[in-house]
C-alpha positions in Angstrom: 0.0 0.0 0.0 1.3 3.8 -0.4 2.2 5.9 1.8 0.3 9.3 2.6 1.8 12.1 3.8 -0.1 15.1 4.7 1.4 18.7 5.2 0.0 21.7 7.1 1.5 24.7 7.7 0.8 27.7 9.7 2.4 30.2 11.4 3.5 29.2 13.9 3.8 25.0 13.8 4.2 22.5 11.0 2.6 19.3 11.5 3.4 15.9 9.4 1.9 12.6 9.5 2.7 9.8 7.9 0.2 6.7 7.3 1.8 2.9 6.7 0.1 -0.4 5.9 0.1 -3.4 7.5 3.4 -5.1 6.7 1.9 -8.1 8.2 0.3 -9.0 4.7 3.5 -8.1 2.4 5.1 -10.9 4.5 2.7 -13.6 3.8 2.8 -12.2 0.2 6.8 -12.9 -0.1 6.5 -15.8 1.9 4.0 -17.7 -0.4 5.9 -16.8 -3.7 9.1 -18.4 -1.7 7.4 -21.5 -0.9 5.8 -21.4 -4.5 8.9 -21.3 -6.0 10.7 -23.7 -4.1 7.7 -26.4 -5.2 8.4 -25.5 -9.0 12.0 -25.9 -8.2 11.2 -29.4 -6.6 8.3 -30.5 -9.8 11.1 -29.5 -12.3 13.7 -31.6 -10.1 12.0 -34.8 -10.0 10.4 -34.7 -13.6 14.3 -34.6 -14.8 15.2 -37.5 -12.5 11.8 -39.6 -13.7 13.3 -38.9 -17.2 16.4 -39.9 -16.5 15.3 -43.2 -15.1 13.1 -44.0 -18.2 15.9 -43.2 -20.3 18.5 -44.5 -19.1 17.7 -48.4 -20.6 18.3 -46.4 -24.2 21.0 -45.0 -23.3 23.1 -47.6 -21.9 22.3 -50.0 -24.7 22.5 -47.0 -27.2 26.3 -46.9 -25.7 26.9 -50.6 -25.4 26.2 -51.0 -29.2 29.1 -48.2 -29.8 31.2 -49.9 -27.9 30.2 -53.5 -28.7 29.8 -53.3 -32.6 32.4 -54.9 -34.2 34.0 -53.9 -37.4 32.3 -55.5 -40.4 34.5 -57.5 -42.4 34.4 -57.7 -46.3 33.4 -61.3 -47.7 35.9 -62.8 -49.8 34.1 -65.0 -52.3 36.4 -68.2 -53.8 36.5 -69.9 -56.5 35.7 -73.6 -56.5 39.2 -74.5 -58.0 42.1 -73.6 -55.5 44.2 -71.0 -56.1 48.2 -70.6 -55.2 49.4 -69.1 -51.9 49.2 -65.2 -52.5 47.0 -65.5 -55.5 43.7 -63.4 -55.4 41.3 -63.7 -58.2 39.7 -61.0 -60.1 36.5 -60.9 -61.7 37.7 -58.3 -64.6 34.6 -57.7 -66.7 36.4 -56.4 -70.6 34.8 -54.7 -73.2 36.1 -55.3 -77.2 35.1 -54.7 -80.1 34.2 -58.1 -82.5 36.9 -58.2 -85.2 34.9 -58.1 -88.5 34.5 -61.7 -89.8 36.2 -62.9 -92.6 34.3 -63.2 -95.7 33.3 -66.9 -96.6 35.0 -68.6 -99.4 33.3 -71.4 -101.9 35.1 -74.9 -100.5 35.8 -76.8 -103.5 35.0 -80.0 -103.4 36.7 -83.1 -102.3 37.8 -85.1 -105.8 37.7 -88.7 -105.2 40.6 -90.4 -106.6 40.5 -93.9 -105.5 40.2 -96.7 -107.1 36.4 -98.2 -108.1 35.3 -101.2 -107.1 32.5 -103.2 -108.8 30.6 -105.4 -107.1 27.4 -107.7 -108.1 24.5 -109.3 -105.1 21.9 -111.2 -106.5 18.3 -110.3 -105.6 15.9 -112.9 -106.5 15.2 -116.2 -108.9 12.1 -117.0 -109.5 10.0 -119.4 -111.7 7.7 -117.4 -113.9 5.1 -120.2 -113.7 5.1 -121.3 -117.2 8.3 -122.8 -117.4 10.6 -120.2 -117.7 12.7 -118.1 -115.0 13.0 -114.7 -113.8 16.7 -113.4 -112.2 17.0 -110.2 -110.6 20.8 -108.9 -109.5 22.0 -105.6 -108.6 25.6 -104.0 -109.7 27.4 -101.2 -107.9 30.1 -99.4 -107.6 31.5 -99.5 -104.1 34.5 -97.4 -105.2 36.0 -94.0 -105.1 35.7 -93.3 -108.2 33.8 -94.4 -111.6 34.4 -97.5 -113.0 34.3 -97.2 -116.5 32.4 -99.4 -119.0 32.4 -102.7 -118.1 30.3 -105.8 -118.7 28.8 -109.1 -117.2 28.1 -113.0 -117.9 25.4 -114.5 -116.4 25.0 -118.6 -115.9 21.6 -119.7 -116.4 19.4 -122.9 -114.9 18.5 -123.3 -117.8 17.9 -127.5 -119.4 20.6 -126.7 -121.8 22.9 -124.8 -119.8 22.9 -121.5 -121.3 25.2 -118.8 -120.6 24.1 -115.3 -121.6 27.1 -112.3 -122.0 25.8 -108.9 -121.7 26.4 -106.3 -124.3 28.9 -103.2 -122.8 27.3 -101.4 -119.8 27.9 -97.4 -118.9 29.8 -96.3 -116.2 29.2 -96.5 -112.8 30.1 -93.0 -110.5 30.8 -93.7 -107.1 27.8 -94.8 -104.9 25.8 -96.0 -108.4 23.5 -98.8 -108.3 22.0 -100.4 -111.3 19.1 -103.7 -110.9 19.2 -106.1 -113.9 16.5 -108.8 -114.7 16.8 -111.8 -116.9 13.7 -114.0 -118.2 14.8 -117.2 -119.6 12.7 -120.1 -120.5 13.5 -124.0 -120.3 14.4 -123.5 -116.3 15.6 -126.5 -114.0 17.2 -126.5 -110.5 20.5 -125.5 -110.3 22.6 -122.5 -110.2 22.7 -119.0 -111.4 25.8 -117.1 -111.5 26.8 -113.6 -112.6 30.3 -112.7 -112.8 31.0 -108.6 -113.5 34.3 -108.0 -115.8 35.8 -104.4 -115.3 36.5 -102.5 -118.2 40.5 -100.4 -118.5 40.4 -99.8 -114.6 41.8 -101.7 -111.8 40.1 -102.6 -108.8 40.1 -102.0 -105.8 39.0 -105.4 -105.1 37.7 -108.3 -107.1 36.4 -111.0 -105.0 32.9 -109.4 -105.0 32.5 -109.4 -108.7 31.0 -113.1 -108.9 27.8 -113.9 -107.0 25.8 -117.3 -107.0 23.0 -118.7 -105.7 21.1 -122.5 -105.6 17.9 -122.0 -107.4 15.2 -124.5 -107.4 12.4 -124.9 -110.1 9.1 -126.8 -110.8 10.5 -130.4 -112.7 9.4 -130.2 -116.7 10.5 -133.2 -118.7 11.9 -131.1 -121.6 13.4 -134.2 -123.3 9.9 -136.0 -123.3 8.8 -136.5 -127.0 5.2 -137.7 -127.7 5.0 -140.2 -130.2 3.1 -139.6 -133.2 -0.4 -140.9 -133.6 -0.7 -143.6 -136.2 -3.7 -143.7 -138.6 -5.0 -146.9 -139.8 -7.3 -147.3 -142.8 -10.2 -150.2 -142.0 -12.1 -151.4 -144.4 -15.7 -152.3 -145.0 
């Protein structure tokens, strides 16, 4: 509270009073704000240590991991096929340019220049049903190269042995294959043969140039004559 202060003068006296407050009430005042204080003081205190408390689990395993983390160490990939003492591979990843191919040549072909080689397999021989006979044989040239003209004999089962001699054949390349069929009549059992006679050219081998094989056929008396019917004149 202020303070009043009231003045009179007169002639002869001079009179001052002075009015105070109660100081009884500024104490409680200052005393309150104290205690008021000291209780902030006190709240701020122990929400700092109840912080600290709560936080201290983080933080000790926040410095544990700092201290406890160990280095990481790189990973060293090896191959599956040992290497040497002190040897350390490289993956090395190169870039080039492709050299500009070649252009392609024509490949001439291979000339054969061995020697041919007739050869003669019979097929089949048959009887044609009416007394005859039907031969099949094939001729080839097993050779390297062609055989030249060249011509063939064939033995027939024939009743009176026949023999029939072919007229000259063309030449064979290498790889050729030619099928020949004889029909002859009069046919028996026995055997047919062909034999293949080469030409100007050697051989490369001749053993296969005669084939032959047992035939058998239906039995016809060729021989068998009838004999002529006689005519007799009878008279009446």
């Amino acid at each position: 509270m202020a303070d009043t202060t009231t003045t009179k003068t007169s002639d002869t006296h001079v009179v001052t009073t002075h009015t105070h407050g109660e100081p009884k009430e500024s104490l409680i005042s200052n005393t309150l704000a104290i205690v008021g204080f000291i209780i902030v003081v006190a709240i701020v205190l122990w929400g700092l240590l109840h912080l600290a408390s709560l936080g201290q689990p983080w933080f000790s395993s926040l410095f544990e991991s700092f201290a406890t983390t160990p280095a990481t160490q790189p990973t060293v990939i090896r191959p599956s096929n040992p290497l040497n003492a002190g040897t350390l591979a490289v993956k090395q990843t190169a870039t080039s340019t492709p050299a500009a191919k070649p252009a392609l040549r024509p490949v001439a072909p291979v000339v054969q220049t061995g020697p041919a080689d007739l050869s003669v397999k019979i097929l089949s021989v048959e009887s044609d049903g009416v007394g005859g006979g039907v031969a099949t044989f094939d001729i080839g040239n097993e050779g390297q190269s062609s055989t030249g003209v060249y011509t063939f004999t064939a033995q027939l089962p024939t009743a009176d042995g026949r023999t029939y001699s072919s007229t000259v054949q063309s030449s064979l390349l290498p790889g050729d294959h030619i099928v020949n069929t004889l029909r002859f009549s009069q046919a028996v059992s026995g055997i047919f043969s062909v034999t293949v006679t080469p030409g100007t050219k050697n051989e490369a081998r001749t053993d296969n140039n005669y084939a032959s094989r047992q035939v058998s056929m239906p039995y016809i008396d060729y021989n068998y004559n009838p004999q002529p019917y006689s005519q007799y004149q009878y008279g009446f």
